[in-house]
C-alpha angles and dihedrals in degrees: 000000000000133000111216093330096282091130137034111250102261083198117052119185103229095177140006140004114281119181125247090252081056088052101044099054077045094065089035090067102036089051093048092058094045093055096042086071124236128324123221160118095307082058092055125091113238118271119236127249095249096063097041105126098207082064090066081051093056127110110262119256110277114251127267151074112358088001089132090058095043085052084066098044121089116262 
């Protein structure tokens, strides 16, 4: 993995002998998603309100008249 030790091994073999066709589609791969930028929340499409999981944690609605409908209603 290295020429002359200039530079650490980035891919270290734990276990096993894979062959150098098995390598290589590792670093392929590896290569491919380092190249394709981070992936992360600012990539994701917003989720919707019904699913939104600090609604479940919210106080339920206070008795009284047309509380039952309120209950079904989005917060």
């Amino acid at each position: 993995m290295t020429s002359a030790g200039s530079e650490p091994a980035r891919l270290r073999i734990v276990r096993g002998q894979p062959t150098d066709a098995e390598l290589a589609a590792v670093v392929t791969v590896l290569s491919a998603l380092a190249r394709a930028g981070p992936t992360g929340s600012a990539a994701r499409a917003p989720t919707s309100g019904w699913l939104d999981r600090c609604a479940l944690l919210a106080a339920p609605p206070p008795a009284g008249r047309g509380a039952w409908r309120r209950s079904a209603l989005p917060r």
